[in-house]
N, C-alpha and C positions, 0 to 999 in steps of 0.2 A: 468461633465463627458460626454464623446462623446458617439454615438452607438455604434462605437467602442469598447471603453475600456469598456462600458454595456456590449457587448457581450462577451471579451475577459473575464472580472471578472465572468460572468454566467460559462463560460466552465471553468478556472478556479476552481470555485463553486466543480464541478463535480471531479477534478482531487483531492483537498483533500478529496472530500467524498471517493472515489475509494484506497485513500491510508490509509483510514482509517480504512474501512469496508470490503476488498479486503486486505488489507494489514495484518488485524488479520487471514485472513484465509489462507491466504500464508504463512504467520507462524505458524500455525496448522499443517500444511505437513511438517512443520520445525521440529516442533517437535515429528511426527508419524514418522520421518524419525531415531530422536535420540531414539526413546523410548524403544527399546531392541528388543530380540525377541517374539513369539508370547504368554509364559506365561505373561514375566515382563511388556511387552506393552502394554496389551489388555484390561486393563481398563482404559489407557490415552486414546487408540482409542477409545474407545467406547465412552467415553465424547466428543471426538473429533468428532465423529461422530454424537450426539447429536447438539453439538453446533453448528455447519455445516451447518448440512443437509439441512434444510428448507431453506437457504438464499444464502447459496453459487453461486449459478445462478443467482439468484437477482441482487447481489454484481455486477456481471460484466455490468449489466446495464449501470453503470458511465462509465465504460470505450469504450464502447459503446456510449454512450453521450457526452464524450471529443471528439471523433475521427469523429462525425457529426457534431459539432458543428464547429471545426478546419477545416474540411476540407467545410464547408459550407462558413463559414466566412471569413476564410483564407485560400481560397486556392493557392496561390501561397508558403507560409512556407508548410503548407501541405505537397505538392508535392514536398517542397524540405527536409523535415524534412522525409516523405515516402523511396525517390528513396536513397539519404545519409545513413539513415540505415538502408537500406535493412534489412541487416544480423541479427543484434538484433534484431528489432521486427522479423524476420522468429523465432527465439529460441522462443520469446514472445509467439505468437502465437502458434507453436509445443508445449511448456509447459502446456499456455490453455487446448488445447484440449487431453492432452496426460493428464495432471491432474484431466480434467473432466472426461474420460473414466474408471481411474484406482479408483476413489473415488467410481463412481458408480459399476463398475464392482465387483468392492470389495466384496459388501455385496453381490453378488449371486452366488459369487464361490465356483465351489464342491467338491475342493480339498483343504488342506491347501498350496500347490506349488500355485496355482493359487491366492490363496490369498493372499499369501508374492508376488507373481508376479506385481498384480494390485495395493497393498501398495506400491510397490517402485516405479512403475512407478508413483501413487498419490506423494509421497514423493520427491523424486526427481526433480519432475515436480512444485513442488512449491517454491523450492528453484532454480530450473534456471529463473522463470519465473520477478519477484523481484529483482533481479540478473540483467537482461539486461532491466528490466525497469528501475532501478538505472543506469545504464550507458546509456542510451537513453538520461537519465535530465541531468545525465553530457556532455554531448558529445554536447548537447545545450547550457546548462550554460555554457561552456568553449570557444565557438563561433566557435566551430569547424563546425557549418550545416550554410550553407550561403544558397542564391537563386540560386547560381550557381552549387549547389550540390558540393560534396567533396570526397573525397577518400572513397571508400567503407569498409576499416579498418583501414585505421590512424584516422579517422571521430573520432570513439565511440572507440578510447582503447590507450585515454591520461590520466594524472592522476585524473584529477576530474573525469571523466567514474567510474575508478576501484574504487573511494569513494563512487561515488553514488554507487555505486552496493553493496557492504562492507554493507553502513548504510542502504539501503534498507532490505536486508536480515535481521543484526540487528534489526532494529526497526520492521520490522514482525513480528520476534519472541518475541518481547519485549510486544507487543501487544495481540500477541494470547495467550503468557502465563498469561499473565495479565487476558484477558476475559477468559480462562479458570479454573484460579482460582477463579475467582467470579462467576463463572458458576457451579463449583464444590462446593463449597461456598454453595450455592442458594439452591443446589439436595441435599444437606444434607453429599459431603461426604469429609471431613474436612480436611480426612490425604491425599486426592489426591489433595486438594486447598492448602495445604501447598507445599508441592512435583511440582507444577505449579508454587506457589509463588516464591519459590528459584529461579525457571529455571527464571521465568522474574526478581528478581533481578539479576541475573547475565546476562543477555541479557540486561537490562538494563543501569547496568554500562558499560559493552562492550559499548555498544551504545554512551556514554557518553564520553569514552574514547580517541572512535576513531573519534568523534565527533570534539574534543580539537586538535586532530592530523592532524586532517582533514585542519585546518587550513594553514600548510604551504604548501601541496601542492594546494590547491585553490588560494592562494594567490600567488604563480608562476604560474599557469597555468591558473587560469581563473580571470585575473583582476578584470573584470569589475560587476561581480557577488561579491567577496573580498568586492570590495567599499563601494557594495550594503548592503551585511550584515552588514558592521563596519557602516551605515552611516545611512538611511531610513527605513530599514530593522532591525535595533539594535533591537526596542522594542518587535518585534516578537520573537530572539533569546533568549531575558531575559527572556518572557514569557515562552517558551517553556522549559528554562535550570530551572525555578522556580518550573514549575506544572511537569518535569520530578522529582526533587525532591522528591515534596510534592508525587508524587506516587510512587518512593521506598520507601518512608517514612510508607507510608500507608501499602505495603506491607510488611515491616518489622514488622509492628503492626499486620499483618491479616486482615485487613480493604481492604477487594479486591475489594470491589463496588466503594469504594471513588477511591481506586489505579486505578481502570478502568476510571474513571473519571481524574484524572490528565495524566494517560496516552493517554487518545484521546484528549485532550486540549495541550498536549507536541507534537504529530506528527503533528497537528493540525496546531501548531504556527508554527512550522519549513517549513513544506509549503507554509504554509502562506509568511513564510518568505522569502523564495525562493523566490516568485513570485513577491513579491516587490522588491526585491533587483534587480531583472531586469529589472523592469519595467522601460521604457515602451517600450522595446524590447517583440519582440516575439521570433526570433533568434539572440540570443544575441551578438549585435555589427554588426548586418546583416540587418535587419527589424523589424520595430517599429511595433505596432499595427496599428498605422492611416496612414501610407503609404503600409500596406501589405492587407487592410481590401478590402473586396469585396465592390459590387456594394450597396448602401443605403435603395433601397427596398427589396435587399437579408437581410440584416441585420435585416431590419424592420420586415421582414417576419419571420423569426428565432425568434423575440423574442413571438411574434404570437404563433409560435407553441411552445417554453418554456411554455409561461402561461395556455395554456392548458393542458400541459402535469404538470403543478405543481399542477394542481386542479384536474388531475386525477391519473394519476400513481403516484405522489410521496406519498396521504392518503397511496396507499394500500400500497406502500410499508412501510410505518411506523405502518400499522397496523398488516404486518408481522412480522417488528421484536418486537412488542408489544405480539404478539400472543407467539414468540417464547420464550422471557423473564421471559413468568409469569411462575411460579413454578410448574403446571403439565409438563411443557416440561422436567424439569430435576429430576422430582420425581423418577424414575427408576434411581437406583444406580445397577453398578457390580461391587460387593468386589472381588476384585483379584490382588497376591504381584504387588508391583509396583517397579521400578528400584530403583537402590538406587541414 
């Protein structure tokens, strides 16, 4: 393996962790957004907010980490993957920061208008956010971002765009319900872990569905990603079509810790799987990873500051969501009707 493709699988690294632990929280606002009005919803929020709270900022970390690392390493795709979609990442961003004000805002408002105000905008805000990062990875996978930059909307709103965006949103939800049933699970409060568990089997199969569907327009539109997954890239797909499975499975039984467990090892391999099926493009069918990489002691120096930052910030953060896990965090249950 080159410094390169070192550096390229490190950021990588970062882009499943972000879709995994970023990705359940965007579907948390997925479902604060489904959950009724302020009787029927206010004890899914309230878990929601639980489970949240303490990481949700953390979480953006990765995405943070992808976006120095690319533009350190690579910056020529960078710059052309920036200026090409503009517009998406603009919603990206606006959603960010429009998500993080209405989640925090939420809990100090002194009306209840204010507080269905800052719920939708949280809400909302995490479903476009998911949304145009799913079309971002298509608009790349389908080799629509060259180094010459490309149209500022035909770029990102071909047909793989609108599937990434579809299965991103999907698999959000499929995930946050999932960790909010084992989270519910955990506090002891059994009939809102059931009432989660349904929502992510049915997010689930959605997921699944359009997964299968998903196939023909990839396979007109984005050749060389098609190849990838039928070819180098298969075993990831089985994994993740096997351990999606095993975690409906699991939550058809109520087993929502194992179910959380096949479901980050299911989004898990599908990225994963992505990422090989292009390999060893970076924009795919535009630039490789070894003809787009920077200068050899930028690279060298990058992994420099990775290992340090693995030996410092990645403990704490695992020892956040260690802290957050253990069972005084979800001891407080509020009993209150829940939707049907």
């Amino acid at each position: 393996m080159s410094l390169a493709d070192l550096c390229a699988a490190l950021m990588f690294f970062g882009v499943v962790a972000y879709a995994i632990f970023a990705g359940a929280d965007f579907g948390s606002g997925v479902w604060d957004l489904l959950a009724g009005d302020a009787e029927r919803g206010g004890r899914l929020r309230h878990q929601i907010d639980k489970s949240i709270g303490p990481v949700w900022e953390a979480n953006h970390v990765w995405l943070i980490y992808v976006l120095v690392f690319l533009w350190t390493a690579f910056p020529k795709p960078f710059a052309a993957m920036i200026t090409t979609l503009f517009v998406p990442w603009l919603f990206v961003a606006l959603g960010i920061v429009l998500r993080g004000a209405g989640f925090a805002f939420r809990k100090f408002a002194e009306t209840l208008g204010q507080a269905r105000f800052y719920g939708a905008a949280f809400a909302a805000s995490s479903l476009i956010t998911p949304f145009f990062l799913g079309m971002i990875a298509g608009a790349i996978a389908s080799g629509r971002v060259s180094l010459e930059h490309g149209g500022l909307i035909t770029s990102w709103t071909g047909p793989t765009s609108w599937v990434g965006g579809v299965l991103a949103v999907l698999t959000c939800s499929f995930l946050a319900a999932t960790f909010l049933a084992a989270d519910s699970h955990r506090g002891g409060d059994h009939e809102l872990a059931r009432y989660c568990g349904r929502r992510a089997l049915v997010s689930g199969l959605a997921s699944g569905a359009v997964a299968m569907i998903a196939i023909l327009p990839i396979e007109a539109d984005a050749k060389t990603l098609a190849d990838g997954l039928q070819g180098k890239a298969a075993p990831f797909v089985i994994i993740s079509a096997v351990a999606g499975l095993f975690a409906l499975w699991r939550l058809r039984t109520e087993r929502y810790a194992r179910a959380r467990v096949g479901a980050v090892i299911a989004v898990a391999a599908v990225v994963v799987g992505w990422g090989v099926a292009q390999y060893p493009d970076l924009l795919v069918d535009h630039a490789t990873i070894a003809d787009s990489a920077g200068a050899r002691s930028t690279l060298f120096g990058l992994l420099i500051v990775f290992a340090i930052a693995a030996v410092t910030a990645v403990p704490a953060m695992i020892w956040l969501f260690v802290l957050v896990n253990r069972s005084e965090w979800a001891s407080d249950t509020h009993q209150a009707p829940l939707a049907p």
